[in-house]
C-alpha positions in Angstrom: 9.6 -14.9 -0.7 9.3 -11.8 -2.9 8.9 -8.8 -0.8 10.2 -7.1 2.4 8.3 -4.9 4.3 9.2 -2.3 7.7 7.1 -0.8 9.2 8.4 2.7 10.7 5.6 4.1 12.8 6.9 7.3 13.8 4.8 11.0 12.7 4.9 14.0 14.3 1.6 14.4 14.1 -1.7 12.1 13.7 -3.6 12.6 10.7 -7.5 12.7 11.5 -8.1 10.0 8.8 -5.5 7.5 9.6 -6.1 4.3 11.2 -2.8 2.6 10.6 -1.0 2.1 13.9 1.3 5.0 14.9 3.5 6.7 17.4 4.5 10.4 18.0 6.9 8.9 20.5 10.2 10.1 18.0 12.6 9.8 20.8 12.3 6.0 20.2 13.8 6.3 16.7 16.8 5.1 17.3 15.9 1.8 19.9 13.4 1.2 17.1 15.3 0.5 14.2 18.2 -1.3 16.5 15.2 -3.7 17.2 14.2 -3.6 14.1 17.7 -5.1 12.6 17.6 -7.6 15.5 14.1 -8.9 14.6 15.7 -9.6 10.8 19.0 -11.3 12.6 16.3 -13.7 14.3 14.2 -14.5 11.7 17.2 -15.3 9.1 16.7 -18.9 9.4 12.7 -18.4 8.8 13.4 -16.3 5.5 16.2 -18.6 4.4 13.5 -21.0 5.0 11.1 -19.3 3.1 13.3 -18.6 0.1 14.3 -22.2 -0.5 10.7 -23.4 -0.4 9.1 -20.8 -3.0 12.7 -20.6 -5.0 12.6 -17.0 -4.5 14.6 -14.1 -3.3 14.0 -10.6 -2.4 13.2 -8.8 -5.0 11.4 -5.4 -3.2 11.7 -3.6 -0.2 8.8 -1.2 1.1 9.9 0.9 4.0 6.0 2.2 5.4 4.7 4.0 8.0 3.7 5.7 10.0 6.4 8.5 8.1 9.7 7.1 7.1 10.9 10.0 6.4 11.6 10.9 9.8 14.5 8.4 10.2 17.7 9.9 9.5 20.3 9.5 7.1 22.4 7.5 9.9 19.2 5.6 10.9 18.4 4.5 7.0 21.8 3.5 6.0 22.0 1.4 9.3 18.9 -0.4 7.9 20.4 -1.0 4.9 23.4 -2.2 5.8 21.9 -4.9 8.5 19.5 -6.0 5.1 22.6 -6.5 3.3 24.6 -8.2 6.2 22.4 -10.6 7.4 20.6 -11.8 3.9 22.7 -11.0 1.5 22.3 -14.5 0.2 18.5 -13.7 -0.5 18.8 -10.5 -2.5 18.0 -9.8 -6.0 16.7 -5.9 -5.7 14.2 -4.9 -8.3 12.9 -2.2 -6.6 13.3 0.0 -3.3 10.4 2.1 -1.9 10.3 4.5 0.8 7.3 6.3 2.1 7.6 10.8 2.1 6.3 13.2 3.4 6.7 16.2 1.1 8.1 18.9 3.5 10.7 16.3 4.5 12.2 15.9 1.5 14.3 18.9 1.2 17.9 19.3 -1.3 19.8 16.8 1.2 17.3 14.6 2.1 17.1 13.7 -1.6 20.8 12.8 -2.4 20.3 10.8 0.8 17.8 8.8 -0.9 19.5 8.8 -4.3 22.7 7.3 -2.1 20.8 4.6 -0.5 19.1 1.6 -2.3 16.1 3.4 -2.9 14.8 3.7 -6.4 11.7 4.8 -5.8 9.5 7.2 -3.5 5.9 7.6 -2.8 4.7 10.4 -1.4 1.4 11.2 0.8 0.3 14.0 -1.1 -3.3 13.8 -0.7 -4.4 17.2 -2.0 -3.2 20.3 -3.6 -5.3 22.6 -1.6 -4.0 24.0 1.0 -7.3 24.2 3.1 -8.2 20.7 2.6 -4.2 20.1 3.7 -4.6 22.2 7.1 -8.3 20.1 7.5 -6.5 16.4 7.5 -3.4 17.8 9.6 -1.1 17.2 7.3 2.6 19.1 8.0 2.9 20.2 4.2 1.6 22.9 1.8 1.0 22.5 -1.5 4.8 24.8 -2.1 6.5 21.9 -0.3 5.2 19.2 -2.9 6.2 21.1 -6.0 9.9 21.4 -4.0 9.9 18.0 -2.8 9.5 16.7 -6.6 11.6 18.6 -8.3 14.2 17.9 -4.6 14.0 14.3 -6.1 14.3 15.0 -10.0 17.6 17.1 -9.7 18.7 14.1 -7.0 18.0 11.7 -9.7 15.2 9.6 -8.4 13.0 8.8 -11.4 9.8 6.6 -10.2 8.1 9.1 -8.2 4.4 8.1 -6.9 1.8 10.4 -5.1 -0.9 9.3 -3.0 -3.9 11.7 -3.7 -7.6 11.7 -1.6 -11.0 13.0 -3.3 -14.2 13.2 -1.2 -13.5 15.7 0.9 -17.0 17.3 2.9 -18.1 19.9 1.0 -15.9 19.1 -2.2 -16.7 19.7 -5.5 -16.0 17.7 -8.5 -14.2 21.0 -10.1 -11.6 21.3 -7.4 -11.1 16.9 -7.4 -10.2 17.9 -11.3 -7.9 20.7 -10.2 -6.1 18.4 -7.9 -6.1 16.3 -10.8 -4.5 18.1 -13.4 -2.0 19.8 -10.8 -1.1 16.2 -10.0 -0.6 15.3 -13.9 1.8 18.3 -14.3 4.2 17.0 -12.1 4.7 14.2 -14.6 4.9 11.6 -11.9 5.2 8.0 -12.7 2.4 6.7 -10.5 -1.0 7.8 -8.6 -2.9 6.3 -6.5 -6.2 8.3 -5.4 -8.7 7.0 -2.8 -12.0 8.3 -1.2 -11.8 9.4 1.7 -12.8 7.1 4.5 -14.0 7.9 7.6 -12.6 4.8 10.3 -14.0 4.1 13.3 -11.7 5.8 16.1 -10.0 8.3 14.2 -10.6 12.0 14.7 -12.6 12.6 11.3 -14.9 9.9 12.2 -16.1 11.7 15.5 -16.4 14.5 13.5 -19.3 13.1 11.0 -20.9 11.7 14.1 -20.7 14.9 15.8 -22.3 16.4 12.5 -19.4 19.2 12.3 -18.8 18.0 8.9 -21.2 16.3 6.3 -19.8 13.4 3.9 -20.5 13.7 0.1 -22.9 11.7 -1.5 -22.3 8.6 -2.9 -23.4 10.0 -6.2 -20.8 12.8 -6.3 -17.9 9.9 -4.8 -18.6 7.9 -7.6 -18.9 11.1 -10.2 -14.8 11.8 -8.9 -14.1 8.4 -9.3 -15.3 8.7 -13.3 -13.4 11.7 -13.7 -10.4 9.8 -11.9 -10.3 7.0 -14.2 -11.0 9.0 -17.3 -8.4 12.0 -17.0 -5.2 9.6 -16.3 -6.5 7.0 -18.8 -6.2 10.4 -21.1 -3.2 11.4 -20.0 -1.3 8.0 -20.3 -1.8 6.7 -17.3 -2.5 2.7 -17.1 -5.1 2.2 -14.7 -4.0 -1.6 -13.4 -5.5 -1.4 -9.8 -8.9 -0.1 -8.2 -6.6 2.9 -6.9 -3.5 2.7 -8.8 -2.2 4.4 -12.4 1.2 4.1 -13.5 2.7 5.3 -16.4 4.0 2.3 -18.9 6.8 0.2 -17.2 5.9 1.6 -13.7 3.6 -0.1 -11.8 4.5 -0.7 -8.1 6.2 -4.4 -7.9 5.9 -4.9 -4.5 2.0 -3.7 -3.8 1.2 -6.0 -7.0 2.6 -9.3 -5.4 0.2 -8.3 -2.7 -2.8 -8.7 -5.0 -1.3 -11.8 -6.3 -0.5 -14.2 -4.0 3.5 -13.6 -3.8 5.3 -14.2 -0.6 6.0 -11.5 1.7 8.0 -11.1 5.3 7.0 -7.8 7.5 9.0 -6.7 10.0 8.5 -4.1 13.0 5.6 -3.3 15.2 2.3 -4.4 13.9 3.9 -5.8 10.2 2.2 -8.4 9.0 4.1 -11.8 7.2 2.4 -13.8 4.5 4.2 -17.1 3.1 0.4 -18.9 1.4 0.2 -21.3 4.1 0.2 -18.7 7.5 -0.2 -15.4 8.0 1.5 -13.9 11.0 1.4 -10.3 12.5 3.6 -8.3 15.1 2.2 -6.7 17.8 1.0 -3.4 17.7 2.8 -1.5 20.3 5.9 0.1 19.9 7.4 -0.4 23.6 6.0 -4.0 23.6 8.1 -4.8 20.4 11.0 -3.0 21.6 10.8 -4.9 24.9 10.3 -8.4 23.4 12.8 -7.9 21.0 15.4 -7.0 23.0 14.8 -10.5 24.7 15.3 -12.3 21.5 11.4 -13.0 21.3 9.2 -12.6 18.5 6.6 -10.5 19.1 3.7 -11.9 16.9 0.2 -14.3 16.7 0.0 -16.5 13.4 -2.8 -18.0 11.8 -2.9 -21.4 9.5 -4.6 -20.3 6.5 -6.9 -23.3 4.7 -8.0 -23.3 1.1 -11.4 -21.7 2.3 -9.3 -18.8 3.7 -6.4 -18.8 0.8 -9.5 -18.7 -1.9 -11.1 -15.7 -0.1 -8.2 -13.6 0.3 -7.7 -14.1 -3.4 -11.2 -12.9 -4.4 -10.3 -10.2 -2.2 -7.1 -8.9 -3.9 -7.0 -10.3 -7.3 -10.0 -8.9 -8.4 -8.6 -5.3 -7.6 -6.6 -5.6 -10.6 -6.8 -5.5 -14.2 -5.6 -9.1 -14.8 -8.4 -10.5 -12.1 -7.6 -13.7 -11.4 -6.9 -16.4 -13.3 -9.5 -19.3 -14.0 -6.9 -21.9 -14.8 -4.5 -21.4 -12.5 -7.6 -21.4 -9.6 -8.4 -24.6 -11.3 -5.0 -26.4 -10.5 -4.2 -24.8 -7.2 -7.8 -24.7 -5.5 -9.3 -27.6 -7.4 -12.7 -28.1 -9.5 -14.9 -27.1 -6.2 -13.7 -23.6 -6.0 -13.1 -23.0 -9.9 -17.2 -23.9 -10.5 -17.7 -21.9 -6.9 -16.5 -18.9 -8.7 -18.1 -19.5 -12.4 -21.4 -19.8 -10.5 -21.5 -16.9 -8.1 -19.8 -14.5 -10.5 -22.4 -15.8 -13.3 -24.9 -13.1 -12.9 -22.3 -10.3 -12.5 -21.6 -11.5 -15.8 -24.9 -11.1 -17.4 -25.5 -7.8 -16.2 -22.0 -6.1 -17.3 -20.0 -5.9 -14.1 -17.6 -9.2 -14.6 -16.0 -10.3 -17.8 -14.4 -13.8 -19.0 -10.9 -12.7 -21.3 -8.1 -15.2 -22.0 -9.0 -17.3 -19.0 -9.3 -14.4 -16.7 -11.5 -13.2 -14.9 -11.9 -9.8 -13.8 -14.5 -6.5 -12.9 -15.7 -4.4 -15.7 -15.7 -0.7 -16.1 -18.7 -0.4 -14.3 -18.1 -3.0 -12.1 -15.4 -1.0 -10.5 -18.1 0.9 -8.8 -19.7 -2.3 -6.9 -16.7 -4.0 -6.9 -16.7 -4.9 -3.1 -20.5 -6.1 -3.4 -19.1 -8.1 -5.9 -15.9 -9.5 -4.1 -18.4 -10.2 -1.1 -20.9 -12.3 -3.6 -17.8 -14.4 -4.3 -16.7 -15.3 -0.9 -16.8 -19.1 -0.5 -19.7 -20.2 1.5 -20.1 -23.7 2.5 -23.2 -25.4 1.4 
């Protein structure tokens, strides 16, 4: 067991892009994060469990959302202080994350953060433009990022990440590269920039259907992803995921053991557990958790996950990095079937540039960034 994830589902607004599950339903702050330090009192034997198995302790917490900024000072100390109550036995902090939004993070709210665990904040910037912010419903101008940095600098919170989106209808490369260098003069220790999506069910989606807006073409998507990869390569930035940079020293700890096959325990509505051999998921419903909580039941389905599954979900995430995954440890934990599997599906991504062979590892090319879910997809273990 590495990592700790909570899920805090609260915003005071939906997004039109987000499909991640979510309540506006703030007046259930408070019941929400009592259940919450109840679900980690019941599952203390299951992460003690865990721990003793894997010989590892907790080394990250992730608070997500949903908009975990919303919870107060009172709220967020409580959460802390049930953490290091009821496994106190199975801490060894490395790093603390908590999910922003910008225009919460005023003067106060920083020292609050500086005077918790937290040593590190992400924030959902997505854009400096203050157009494109009004068009994805966001709460925050492009004033209230510059604030909310410099909030944290003077607090003394120095790993500072930003989530930014390119591919906006109607954008054009120029005004990605603004957001860009904007984004770069904050001197922020980590980036991570995605295309924007459009999910089935959310707001933006019925939007392209209803033709009000127009995506971009694939063409000019993967022109911003170039210039993405090229100006924070420039700039010192190490890109180490599909949608990650990080300056030296700074990569996220927790989202890497992700892509790597670490351990993790989720907890809160619709968190989802990992320990290699299940995968288990709460329930998606704030009230339902609450409720089934509050009866000293665990709200959640698991699934048994067999090499065929485990193998996959490997392809899946260890090929997003820089690393990719490596050949001889596949070798010793999967066996010679998969190992070969892999070496002869990923042959001809080989041969034509988009998959190289280094120090045992394999992993996507520059250019095979571009396909590289084709290419994860090629690699999925069929049966024959």
């Amino acid at each position: 067991m590495s990592g700790l994830y909570i899920h805090i589902p609260f915003c005071a607004s939906r997004c039109i892009y987000c499909n991640f599950y979510s309540t506006t339903q703030q007046m259930l702050q408070q019941q929400y994060v009592d259940a919450l330090c109840h679900e980690m009192k019941l599952r203390q034997a299951e992460l003690a469990k865990d721990c003793i198995h894997s010989d590892h302790k907790i080394k990250t917490i992730y608070l997500g959302g949903g908009t975990p900024s919303l919870l107060t000072e009172k709220q967020l100390s409580q959460l802390f202080a049930c953490i290091s109550k009821v496994w106190s036995k199975h801490l060894d902090l490395q790093e603390v994350t908590i999910e922003c939004n910008p225009d919460d993070v005023t003067t106060a709210y920083a020292i609050t953060l500086k005077n918790l665990p937290i040593n590190r904040v992400s924030m959902g910037v997505q854009t400096f433009d203050d157009d494109r912010l009004s068009f994805l419903k966001r709460r925050h101008n492009r004033e209230d990022i510059l604030h909310a940095v410099q909030n944290l600098r003077d607090a003394g919170i120095e790993n500072i990440s930003i989530d930014l989106i390119f591919g906006f209808p109607e954008e054009t490369l120029e005004a990605w590269q603004s957001d860009l260098h904007e984004a770069i003069s904050l001197n922020v220790e980590h980036i991570s920039a995605y295309s924007l999506t459009y999910e089935e069910g959310t707001p933006l989606f019925h939007l392209l259907k209803q033709r009000k807006i127009k995506a971009i073409s694939e063409e000019t998507d993967l022109v911003m992803y170039d210039s993405l990869i090229d100006t924070l390569a420039n700039t010192g930035y190490e890109h180490y995921e599909i949608s990650n940079f990080a300056r030296p020293g700074y990569r996220s700890i927790h989202n890497s053991n992700y892509w790597h096959e670490i351990p993790y325990m989720g907890v809160g509505a619709s968190a989802h557990s990992y320990n290699k051999s299940t995968r288990s998921w709460n329930i998606s419903d704030i009230n339902a958790y609450i409720d089934s909580i509050q009866n000293n039941e665990l709200p959640r389905e698991s699934e048994y996950l067999d090499l065929n599954t485990r193998y996959d979900d490997l392809v899946t995430t260890a090929l997003r990095t820089c690393e990719g995954i490596n050949l001889t440890d596949l070798l010793k934990q999967y066996g010679r079937k998969y190992h070969d599997y892999m070496l002869h599906e990923a042959q001809p991504h080989l041969n034509s540039g988009y998959m190289q062979i280094k120090n045992h590892h394999l992993s996507l090319t520059r250019k095979g960034l571009f396909t590289a879910d084709d290419i994860m997809s090629d690699l999925i273990y069929i049966e024959t």
